[in-house]
N, C-alpha and C positions, 0 to 999 in steps of 0.2 A: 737413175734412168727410170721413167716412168713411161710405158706405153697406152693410149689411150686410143678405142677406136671408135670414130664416130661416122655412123653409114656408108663404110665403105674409106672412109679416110682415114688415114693412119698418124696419128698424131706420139711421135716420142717426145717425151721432154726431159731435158738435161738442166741441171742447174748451176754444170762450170761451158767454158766452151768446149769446141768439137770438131777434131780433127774429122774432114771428108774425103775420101780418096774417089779417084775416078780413075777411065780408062786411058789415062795419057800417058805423056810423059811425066814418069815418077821417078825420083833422086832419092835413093836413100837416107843421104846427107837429112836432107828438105823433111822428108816426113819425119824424121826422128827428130829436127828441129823443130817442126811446128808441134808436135805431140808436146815438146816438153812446155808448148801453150797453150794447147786444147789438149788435152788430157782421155776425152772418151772419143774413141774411132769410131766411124760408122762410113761404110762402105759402099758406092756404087754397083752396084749389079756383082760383072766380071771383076770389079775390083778387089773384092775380097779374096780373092786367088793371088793377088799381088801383093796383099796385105803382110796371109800368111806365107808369102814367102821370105817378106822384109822381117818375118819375127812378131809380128804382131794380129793379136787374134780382134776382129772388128767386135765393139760391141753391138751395133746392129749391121744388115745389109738391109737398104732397097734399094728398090727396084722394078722391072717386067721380069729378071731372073732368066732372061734369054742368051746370057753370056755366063752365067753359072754351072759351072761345068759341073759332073755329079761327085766326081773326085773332091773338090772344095766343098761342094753342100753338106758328106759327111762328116765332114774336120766340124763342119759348124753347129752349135747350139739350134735345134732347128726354129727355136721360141724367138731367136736372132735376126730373121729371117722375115721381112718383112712386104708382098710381094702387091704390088700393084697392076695391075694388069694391063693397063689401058697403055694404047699406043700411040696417042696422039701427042704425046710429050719426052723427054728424054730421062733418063734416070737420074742425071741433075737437078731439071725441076720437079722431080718425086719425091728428092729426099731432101731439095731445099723446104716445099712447104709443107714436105712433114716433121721436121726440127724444131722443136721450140729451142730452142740454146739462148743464151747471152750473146753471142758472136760464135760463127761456124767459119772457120779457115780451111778453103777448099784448097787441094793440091792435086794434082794429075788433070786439072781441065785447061790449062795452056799449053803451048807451045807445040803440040802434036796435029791434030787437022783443023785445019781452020775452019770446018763448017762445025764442028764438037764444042772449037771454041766460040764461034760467033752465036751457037745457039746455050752457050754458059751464062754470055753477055746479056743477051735477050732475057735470061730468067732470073736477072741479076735487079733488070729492069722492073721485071713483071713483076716482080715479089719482094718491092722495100721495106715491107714489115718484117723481113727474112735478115738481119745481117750479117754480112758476110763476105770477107775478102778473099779472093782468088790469088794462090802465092803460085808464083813459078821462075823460073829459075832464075831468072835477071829482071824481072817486072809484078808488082803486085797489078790487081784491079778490082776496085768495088763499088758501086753503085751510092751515089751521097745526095741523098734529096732535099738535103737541107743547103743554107750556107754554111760554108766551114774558114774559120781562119786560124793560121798557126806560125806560130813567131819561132819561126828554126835558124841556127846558126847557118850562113853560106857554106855550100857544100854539101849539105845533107841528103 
């Protein structure tokens, strides 16, 4: 993991993918499975408190860091810690376009409030340089700006 910051923009990069947690609903199941795909965590704001609770310490957080309780910020490396300030966006699209990864597997951005996740959708949209599938519990979602075709058995 390599962090890089350029005026104000916070650029990490990763050179396998990268599990994303956010504030929704998380499965423990789920995050432990998608880790064993994406391999480096990196954490939404308040999610890093869910993280270590699931056992697992984030390799990075961003964020605005307004859900960060001070209890979690000790636990954490503070170098980890990566905080954006502006409010005009959500700590989804903070730490989508600051991810360089191969593919970023978000969990915790479905299935909890629909405006968290319709505005998941929207930066899914905004940033197809970014990729990245949203897993949740019975449904993936991710953003294909190309054509795509795939010869699956029935059923799949």
């Amino acid at each position: 993991m390599d962090t890089i910051t350029q005026k104000s923009r916070v650029v990490i990069a990763f050179s396998e993918t990268v599990t994303l947690l956010g504030g929704g609903e998380l499965n423990a199941g789920t995050v432990s499975e998608v880790l064993t795909l994406a391999p480096n965590l990196v954490a939404c704001d308040g999610a890093a408190g869910r993280a270590l609770s699931l056992g697992h310490v984030p390799d990075a957080v961003i964020g605005d860091m307004d859900s960060l309780d001070a209890e979690t910020r000790a636990k954490l490396d503070p170098a980890s810690l990566h905080e954006i300030a502006e409010q005009e966006t959500t700590d989804f699209d903070k730490a989508l376009r600051s991810i360089d990864a191969p593919l970023v597997l978000g969990v915790g951005f479905m299935g909890a409030r629909l405006d968290h996740e319709l505005a998941a959708y929207n930066a899914l949209v905004r940033h197809p340089n970014r990729p990245c599938i949203l897993v949740g519990e019975h449904d993936i979602c991710f953003h294909m700006g190309r054509r795509m075709s795939l010869a699956l058995p029935p059923g799949t």
